[in-house]
N, C-alpha and C positions, 0 to 999 in steps of 0.2 A: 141922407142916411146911407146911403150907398159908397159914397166916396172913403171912408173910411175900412170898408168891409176890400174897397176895390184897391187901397194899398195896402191893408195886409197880407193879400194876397201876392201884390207885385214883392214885398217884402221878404216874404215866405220863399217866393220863387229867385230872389237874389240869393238868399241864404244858400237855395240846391244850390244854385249855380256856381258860386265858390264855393261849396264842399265839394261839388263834383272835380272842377279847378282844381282845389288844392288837393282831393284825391291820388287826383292826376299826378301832379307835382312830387308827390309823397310817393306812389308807387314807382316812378321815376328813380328818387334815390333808391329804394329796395332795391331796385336792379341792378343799380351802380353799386352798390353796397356788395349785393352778390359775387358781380363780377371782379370785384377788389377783395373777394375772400374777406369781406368782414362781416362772418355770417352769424356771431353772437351780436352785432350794431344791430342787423337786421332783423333780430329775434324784438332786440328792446323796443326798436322804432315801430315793430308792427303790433307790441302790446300797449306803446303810447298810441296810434291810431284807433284803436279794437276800447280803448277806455275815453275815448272823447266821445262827449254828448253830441257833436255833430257830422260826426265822420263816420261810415261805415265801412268796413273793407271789403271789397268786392274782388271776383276773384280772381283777378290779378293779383293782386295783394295775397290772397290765401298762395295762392300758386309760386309767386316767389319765395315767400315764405317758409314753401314746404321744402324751395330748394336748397335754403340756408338750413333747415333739420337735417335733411339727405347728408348734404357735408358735413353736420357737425355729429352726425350717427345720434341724434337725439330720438326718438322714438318715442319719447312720453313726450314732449311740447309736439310733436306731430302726431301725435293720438289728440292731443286736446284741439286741434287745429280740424281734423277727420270730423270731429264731433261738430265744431263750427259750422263745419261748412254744410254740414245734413239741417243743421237748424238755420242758416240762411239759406237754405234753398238751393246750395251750389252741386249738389250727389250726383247729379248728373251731364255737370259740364266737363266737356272732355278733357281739358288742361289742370283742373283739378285733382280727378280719379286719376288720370294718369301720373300726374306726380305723387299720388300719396301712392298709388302703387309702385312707385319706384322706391318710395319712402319705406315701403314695411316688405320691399325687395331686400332692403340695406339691414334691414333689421335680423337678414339669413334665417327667416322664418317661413316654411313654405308654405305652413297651414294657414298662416294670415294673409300671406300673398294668394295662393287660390281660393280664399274663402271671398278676398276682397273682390277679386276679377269675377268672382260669382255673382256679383252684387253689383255690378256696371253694367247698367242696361243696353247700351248700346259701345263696347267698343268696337274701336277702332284698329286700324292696321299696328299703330304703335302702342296699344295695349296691349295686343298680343305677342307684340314684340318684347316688352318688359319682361313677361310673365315667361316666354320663351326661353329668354336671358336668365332669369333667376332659376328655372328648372336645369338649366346646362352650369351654372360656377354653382349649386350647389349640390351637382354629383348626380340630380335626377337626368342625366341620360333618355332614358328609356321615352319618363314623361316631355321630355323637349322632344325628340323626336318626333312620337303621336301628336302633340301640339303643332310640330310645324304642318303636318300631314291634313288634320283638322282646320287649318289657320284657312280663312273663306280668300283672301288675298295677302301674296310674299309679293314683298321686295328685300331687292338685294341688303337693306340693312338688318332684317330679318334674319336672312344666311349668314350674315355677319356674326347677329348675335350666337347662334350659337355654335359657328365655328370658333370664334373668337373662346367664346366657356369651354369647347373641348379643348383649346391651345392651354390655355391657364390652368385648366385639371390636369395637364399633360398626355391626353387621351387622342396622342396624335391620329392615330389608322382611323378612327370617328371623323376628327377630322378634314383629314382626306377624302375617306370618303365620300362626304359629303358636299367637299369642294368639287372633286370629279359630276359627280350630280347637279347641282348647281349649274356649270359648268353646258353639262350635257342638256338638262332643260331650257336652256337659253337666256340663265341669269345672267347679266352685266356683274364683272367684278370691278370692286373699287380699291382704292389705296388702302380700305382697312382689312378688306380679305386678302388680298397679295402679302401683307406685313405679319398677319396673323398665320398664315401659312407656311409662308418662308422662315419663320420664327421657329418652325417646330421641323425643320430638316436636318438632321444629322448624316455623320459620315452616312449609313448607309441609304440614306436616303437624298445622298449627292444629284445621283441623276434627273430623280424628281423634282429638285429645287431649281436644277438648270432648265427644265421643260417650264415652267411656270418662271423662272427670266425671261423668257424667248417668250412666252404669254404679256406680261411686264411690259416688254420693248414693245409687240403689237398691238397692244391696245392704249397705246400710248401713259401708260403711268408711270414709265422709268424716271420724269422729272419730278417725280414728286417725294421731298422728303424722305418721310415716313420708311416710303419702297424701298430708296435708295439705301436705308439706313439697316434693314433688314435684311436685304442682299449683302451688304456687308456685313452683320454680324452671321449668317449662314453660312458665308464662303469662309470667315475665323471658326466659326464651332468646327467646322469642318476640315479645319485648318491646311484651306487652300487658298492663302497668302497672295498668291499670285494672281485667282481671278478676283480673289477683294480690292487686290490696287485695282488693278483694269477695271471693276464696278467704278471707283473712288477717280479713277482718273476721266470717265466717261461722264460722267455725273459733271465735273467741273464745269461743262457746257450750259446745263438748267439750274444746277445750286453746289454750293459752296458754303454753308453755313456752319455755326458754331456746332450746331446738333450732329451734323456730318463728319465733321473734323472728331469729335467725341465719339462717335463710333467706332472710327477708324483709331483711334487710340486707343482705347479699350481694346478692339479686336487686339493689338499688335501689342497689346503688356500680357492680354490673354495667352498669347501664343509664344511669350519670352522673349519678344524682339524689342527690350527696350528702347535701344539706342533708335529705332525707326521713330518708333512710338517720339522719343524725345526730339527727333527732325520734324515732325507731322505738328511740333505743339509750336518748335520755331519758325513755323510757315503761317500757319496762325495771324502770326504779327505781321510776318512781308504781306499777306492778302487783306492786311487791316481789320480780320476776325478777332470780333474782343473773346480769349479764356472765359469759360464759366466755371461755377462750383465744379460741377463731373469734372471739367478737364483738366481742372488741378487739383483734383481725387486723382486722379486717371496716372496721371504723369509723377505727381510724389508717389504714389505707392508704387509704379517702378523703376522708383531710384534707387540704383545698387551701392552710389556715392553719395557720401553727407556732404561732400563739398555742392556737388551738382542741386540733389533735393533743396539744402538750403538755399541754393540759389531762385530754385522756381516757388518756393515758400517764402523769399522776399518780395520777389513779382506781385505774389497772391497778394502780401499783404498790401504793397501798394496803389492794386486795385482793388482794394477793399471788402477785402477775404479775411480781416484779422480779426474778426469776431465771428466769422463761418466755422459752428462745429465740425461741419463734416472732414473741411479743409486742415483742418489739428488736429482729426482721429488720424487724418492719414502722415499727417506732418510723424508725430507720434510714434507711430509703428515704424515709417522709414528710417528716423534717427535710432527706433531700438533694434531693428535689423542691421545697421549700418554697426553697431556698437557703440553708440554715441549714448547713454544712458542718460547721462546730464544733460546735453541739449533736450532731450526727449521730453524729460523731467520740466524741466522751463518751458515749454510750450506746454505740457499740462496744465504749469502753477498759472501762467497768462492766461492761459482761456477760463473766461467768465462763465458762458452757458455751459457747464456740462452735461454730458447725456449719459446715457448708460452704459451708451458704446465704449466713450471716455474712460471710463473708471473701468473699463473688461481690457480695455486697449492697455491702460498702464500696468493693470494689477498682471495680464500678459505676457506683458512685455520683462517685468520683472521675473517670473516664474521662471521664462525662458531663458533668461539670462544666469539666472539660478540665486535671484537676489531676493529670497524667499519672506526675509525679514522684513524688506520691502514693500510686498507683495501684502505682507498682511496690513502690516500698517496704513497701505493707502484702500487696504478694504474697508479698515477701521472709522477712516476719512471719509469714506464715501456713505459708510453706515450713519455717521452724525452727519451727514450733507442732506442724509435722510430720502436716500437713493438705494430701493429694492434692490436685490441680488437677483440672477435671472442662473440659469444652469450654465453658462459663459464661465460667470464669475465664478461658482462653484469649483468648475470644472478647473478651470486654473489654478485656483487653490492647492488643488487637490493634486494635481499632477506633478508639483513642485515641494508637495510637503515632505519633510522629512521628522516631523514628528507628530506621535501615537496621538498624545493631548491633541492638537492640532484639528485634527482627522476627526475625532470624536467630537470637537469642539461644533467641529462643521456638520457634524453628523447629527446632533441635537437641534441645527438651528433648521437644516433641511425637513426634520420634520414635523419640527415647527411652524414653517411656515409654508408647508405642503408641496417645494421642491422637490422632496424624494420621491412625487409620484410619476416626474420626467423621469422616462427611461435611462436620458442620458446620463443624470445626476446619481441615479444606485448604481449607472455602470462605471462611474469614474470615482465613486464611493467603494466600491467592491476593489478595485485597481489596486485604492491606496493604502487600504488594508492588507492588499496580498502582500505589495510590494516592501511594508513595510514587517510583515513575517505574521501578522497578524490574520491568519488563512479561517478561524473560525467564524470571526468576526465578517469577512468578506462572504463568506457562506453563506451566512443568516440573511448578510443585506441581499444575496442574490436570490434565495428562496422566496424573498418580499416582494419580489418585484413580477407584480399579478402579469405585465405582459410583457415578456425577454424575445427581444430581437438576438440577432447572430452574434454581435457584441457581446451581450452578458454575456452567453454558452464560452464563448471565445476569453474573455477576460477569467470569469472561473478555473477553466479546462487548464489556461497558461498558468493561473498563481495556483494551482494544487499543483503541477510539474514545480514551479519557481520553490514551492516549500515543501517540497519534499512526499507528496502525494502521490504518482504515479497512479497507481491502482484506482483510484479515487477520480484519476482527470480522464481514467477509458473507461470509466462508469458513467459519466458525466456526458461523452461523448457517445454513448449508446443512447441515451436519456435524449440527447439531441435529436437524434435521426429517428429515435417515436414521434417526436414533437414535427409539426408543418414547416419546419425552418430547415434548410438544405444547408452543409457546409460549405464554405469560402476551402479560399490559398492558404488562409490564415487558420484557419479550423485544423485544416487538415496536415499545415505543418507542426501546428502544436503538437497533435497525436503521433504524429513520426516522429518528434523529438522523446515524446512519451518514450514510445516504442524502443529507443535509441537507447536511452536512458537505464531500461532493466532488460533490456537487452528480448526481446518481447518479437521472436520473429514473427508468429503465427499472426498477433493480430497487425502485422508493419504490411505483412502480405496481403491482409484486408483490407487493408488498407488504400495498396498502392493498385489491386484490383478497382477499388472505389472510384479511386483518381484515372485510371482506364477506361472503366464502364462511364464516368460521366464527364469526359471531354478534357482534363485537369492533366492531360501530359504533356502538351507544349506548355507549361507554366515551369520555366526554366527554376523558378528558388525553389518546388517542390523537390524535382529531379534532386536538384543539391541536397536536400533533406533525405531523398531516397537514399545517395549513396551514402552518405552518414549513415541513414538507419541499417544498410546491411550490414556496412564493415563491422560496425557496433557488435550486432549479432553474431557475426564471423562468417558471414557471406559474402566472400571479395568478390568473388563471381558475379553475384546480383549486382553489386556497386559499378562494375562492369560493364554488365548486360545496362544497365541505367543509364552508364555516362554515353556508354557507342551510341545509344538509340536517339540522344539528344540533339535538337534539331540547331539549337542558339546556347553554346556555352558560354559560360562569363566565369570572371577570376573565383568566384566561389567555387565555381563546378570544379576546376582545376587543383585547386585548396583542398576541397574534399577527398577526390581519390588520391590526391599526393598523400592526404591522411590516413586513407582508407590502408594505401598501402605501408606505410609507418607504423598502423596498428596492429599491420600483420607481419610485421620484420622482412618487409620486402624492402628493403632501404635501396638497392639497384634500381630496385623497377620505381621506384620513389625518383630518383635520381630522370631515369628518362623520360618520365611522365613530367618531370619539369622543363628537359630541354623538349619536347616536345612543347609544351605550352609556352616558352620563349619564341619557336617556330612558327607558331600558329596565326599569327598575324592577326592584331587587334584586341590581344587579352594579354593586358599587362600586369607582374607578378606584386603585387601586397606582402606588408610586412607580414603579414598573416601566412603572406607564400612560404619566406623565406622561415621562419618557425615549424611548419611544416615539414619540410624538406630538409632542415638542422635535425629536426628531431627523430626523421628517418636515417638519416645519416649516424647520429647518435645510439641509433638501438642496434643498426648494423654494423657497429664498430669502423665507419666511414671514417675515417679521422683528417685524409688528407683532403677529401671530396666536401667534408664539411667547412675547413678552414676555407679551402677555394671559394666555397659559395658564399659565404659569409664576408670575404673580400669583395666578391662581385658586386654583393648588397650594398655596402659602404660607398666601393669606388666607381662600377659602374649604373649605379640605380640611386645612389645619392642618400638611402636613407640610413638614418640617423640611427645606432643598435638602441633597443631596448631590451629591459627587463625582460623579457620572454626570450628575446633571440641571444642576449648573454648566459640567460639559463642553461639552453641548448646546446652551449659551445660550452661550458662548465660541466656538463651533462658526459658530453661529447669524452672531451680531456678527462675526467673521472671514471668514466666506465674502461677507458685505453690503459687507464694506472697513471695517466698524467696529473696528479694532484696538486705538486709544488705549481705546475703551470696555471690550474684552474683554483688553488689560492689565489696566487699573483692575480688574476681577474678578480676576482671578485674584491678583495682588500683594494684594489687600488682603483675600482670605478667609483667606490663609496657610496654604492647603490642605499636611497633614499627610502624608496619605497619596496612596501612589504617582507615578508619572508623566502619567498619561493627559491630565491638564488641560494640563501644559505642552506635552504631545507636539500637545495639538488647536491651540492657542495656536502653536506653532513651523511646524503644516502651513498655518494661517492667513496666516504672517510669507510662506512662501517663495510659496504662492499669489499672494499680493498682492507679492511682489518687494519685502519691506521688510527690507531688510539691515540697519538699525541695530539695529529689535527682534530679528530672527531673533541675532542674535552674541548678545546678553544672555539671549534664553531658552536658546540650545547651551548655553551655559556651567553651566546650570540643571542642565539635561539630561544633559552629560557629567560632572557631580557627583553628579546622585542615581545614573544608571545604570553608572557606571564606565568610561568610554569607548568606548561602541557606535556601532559603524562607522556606521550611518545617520544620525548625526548630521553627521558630519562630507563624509559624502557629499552630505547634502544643502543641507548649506550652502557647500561647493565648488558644487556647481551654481547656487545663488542667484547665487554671484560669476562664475561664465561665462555665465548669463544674463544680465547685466549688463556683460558685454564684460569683467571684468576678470580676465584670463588668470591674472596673477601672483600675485594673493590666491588664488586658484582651486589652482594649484598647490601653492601654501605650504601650504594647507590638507591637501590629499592627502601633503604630504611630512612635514606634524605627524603623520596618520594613522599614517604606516610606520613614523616615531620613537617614536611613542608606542606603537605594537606592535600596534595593532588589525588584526584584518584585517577583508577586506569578505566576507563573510557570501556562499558562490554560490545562486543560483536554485535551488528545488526544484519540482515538478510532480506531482501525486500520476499524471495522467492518462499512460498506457501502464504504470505501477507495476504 
């Protein structure tokens, strides 16, 4: 009777024993699965386990499991997993709790994460390392601190953690100091506090970063990676080129790897040194380092030639880069920087996977090139591909539009789909509205926008200057400085252009007090805005006192007072203020110079001083006359009474574009009272511009200067037939 009671139990007991077996077996692959990144496999395999009648998951199993949710940011299958494991019995095993508290770490939720560490009866040193961690990357500060203070036993990964969360929030000086601490209590640092430190040095914190090298080399981690890799990008941020080789060439002794070689590339496109950057990728291959993704990211985006880029973009593909998005965002962009639009185009249409990057990268690249129609089209494409727009794409859009439809088109869909509550997206909405004259329109969107960084204020302030506001952009700009936000270089030139504009000296003076009082007067484009804003005013004095005080002139500053004095009929002192700035060594003259300087010459009846320079321009500086510097010399010859001369210019360049030469030419005619020519250039005039009253008004006046009533009238009586009216007087002053 026994004998049968006595194998079912051996029976029973074979049964554990292959489930425990294939348990085993089964958590096995979850690992392998993990560690192969196939953390959705691992989701299924562990709810095939979790629904067999003879296999229970223990909590290995739970624990792997939770770290395939970690990665996949799922939150709810590890909520359901939290619950398992309190009804097996698992709540208080420590590989358990700790991983789901890493789990609802990831879920950036702090109330779940310290309610849950409330509920762990006994942790441990790396629970309170998790919870450490989470208090420092999401901003609690304060509470990482007190936690490490309270923590019963640190180790150095502890420090880690939340040096590492003040490097990632960019809260260097925490930090520090806490590495110094560290440090001073007799912590051991490791390769991940050396990396995370050095990460966070800037220029002015050069000497710091070279004390903690010298740290590095003595406690021996300068062979490791990571270090090395960090020291190098600190000596590029810092962009001291020279101790990054010497890291990069000391290093060659403990490692030489692809990761290494990638830093050092990066550093060296970061810093504009291509062509090193492109020797650093062909050494690569003499030391037998196989290229990775990054490194030919790294090396096509800075190729400044389509011949070269496409060369390291056939490499890529024949090591099997030719379905790598990332490798054809950048192929992409360097053919559309190169001007290569078509090749650019063909490596879009080739690439399978697209991303979002993709479709910002093209529609980009178009805008910039100003192939606007483009631009929209391949939005249109990426809309049916069934691919969000992000404020990237917006913003491109937007920056390139040149029509009203357009703008609004884009403007119904942003708030559609709740893009206009990015800052960036109402501030590049606002732009394309001013820019395209539509200033009320941009108003509204900038009043919407509940939280205005320096941008808005600064994009408004410019498009009421750009349409004709003035009064409206030093309203706006006081509104600013109620507000928490401090003006930029940019703020503040706007308002000096303001200022410049109606001639506005009281508040230019408050201005440039501003730019005094808070550190803004070695900002050499300001200066250049100062002396604009005096002369404007008619304070040559200040323009003056401005330029002598400047510490770094560049060919604007030079540009400006030649203009300053042109405005005030100083055409001499115009004259040696340019040979001065030929003297000067290191500021060479712009056509912008030589406009300038014509047109002092011009106002001063310089006639012979003007044609000289104007040779000079051509034969020794090489550039080519345009439209402005022929006006100046039309200008020039018309004000002297040289007119048959400054016909002859202008009839025989067959100037293309605009009016302005004929318009200087016509003010020349009625100056000088020469009614033959003035009738043949009107006719000029009221054909390109469509018939503008000042034409006709001012050639009725030639004829009653000239006593001749009846031409005079006839004229004013073609105006009212032909439908023009006279345009009234405006006055910004009492506005």
């Amino acid at each position: 009777m026994k004998l049968p009671c006595n194998r079912e139990i051996l029976s029973t007991i074979e049964i554990a024993r292959n489930a425990t077996k294939q348990l085993i077996e089964l958590n096995c692959q979850l690992l392998e699965l993990t560690r192969s990144h196939r953390y959705l496999d691992c989701v299924k395999l562990f709810n095939q386990i979790n629904s067999s009648h003879h296999l229970k998951p223990d909590h290995y199993t739970l624990s792997t499991t939770l770290i395939a949710c970690i990665n996949l940011c799922d939150i709810s299958t590890g909520g359901q997993l939290h619950v398992h494991s309190i009804k097996a019995g698992f709540r208080n095993c420590s590989h358990v709790s700790n991983t789901l508290l890493s789990l609802y770490a990831k879920s950036e939720n702090l109330i779940y994460v310290k309610q849950f560490f409330s509920e762990v009866t006994q942790p441990d040193i790396y629970t309170w390392t998790i919870l450490l961690s989470a208090c420092t990357k999401l901003g609690q500060l304060d509470s990482a601190c007190f936690l490490l203070d309270r923590m019963p036993h640190r180790n150095t990964a502890a420090w880690n953690a939340i040096i590492t969360g003040c490097a990632e929030n960019g809260n260097a000086e925490i930090a520090f100091n806490l590495f110094r601490r560290m440090h001073f209590l007799g912590y051991k640092h490791d390769n991940y506090t050396f990396a995370s430190v050095l990460s966070l040095c800037s220029s002015e914190l050069l000497h710091f970063g070279r004390q903690v090298h010298s740290l590095v080399i003595r406690t021996g981690f300068f062979s490791r990676a990571s270090v090395i890799n960090a020291q190098l990008s600190m000596y590029f941020h810092c962009g001291n080129d020279t101790e990054a080789y010497m890291v990069f060439e000391e290093a060659e002794v403990f490692v030489h790897d692809c990761v290494t070689y990638n830093a050092m590339i990066a550093g060296l496109v970061s810093n504009g040194r291509e062509k090193e950057a492109l020797t650093k990728y062909k050494q690569m291959f003499a030391h037998s380092i196989q290229p990775t993704e990054l490194t030919f990211v790294s090396v096509i985006s800075s190729c400044s030639s389509a011949t070269i880029g496409d060369q390291v973009y056939t490499q890529a593909i024949k090591m099997g880069y030719s379905s790598c998005t990332s490798v054809s965002n950048a192929t992409i962009s360097m053919f559309a920087n190169c001007g290569d639009m078509k090749a650019a185009q063909i490596v879009f249409q080739r690439l399978e996977e697209k991303d979002l990057i993709s479709w910002n990268t093209m529609i980009t690249s178009y805008a910039q090139g100003h192939f606007h129609k483009s631009a929209i089209v391949t939005y249109l494409e990426m809309r049916r591909a069934a691919v969000k727009p992000d404020e990237f794409t917006v913003g491109s859009l937007l920056a390139g539009s040149e029509f009203i439809n357009l703008v609004e088109t884009i403007q119904a869909l942003v708030l559609k789909n709740g893009l206009i509550l990015i800052v960036q997206v109402s501030n590049a909405l606002a732009s394309a509205f001013s820019k395209l004259g539509k200033i009320k329109q941009a108003y509204l969107v900038f009043t919407d926008i509940s939280t205005k960084n320096l941008i808005s204020w600064n994009t408004i302030i410019s498009g009421l200057l750009l349409n004709g506001f003035p009064v409206h952009g030093l309203q706006q700009f006081s509104e600013l400085l109620r507000s928490n936000l401090k003006p930029n270089v940019c703020t503040l030139s706007n308002v000096l252009s303001i200022c410049a504009s109606i001639s506005n000296l009281r508040h230019g003076k408050q201005v440039h007090n501003y730019i005094i009082r808070f550190g803004f007067s070695s900002e050499t484009s300001l200066s250049n805005v100062l002396i604009t804003m005096y002369a404007k005013c008619g304070t040559l004095d200040g323009s003056l006192r401005v330029f002598d005080k400047m510490i770094e002139r560049d060919t604007l500053s030079w540009n400006a007072l030649i203009s300053a004095y042109s405005q005030h009929g100083k055409g001499r002192e115009a004259m040696q203020c340019f040979e001065a700035m030929q003297t000067s060594g290191g500021v060479d003259p712009d056509q912008a110079t030589f406009t300038a300087v014509l047109s002092a010459c011009s106002h001063a009846g310089l006639v012979d001083s003007g044609i000289q320079i104007f040779n000079s321009m051509v034969n020794n500086y090489g550039f080519q006359p345009g439209v402005d510097q022929f006006s100046c010399i039309v200008d020039l010859l018309g004000r002297a009474g040289y007119l048959n001369e400054a016909e002859r210019i202008v009839t025989n360049m067959q100037f293309k574009d605009g009016s302005n030469i004929w318009w200087t030419l016509f003010s020349a005619c009625v100056a000088n009272k020469n009614l033959g020519l003035a009738r043949i250039v009107a006719g000029f005039l009221l054909e390109i511009e469509n018939n503008t009253s000042t034409v006709y008004v001012l050639l009725s006046n030639i004829y009653a200067d000239m006593g001749q009533w009846e031409e005079a009238a006839k004229i004013r009586e073609l105006m009212t037939t032909s439908g023009v009216m006279k345009q009234p007087g405006y006055s910004w002053i009492g506005s």
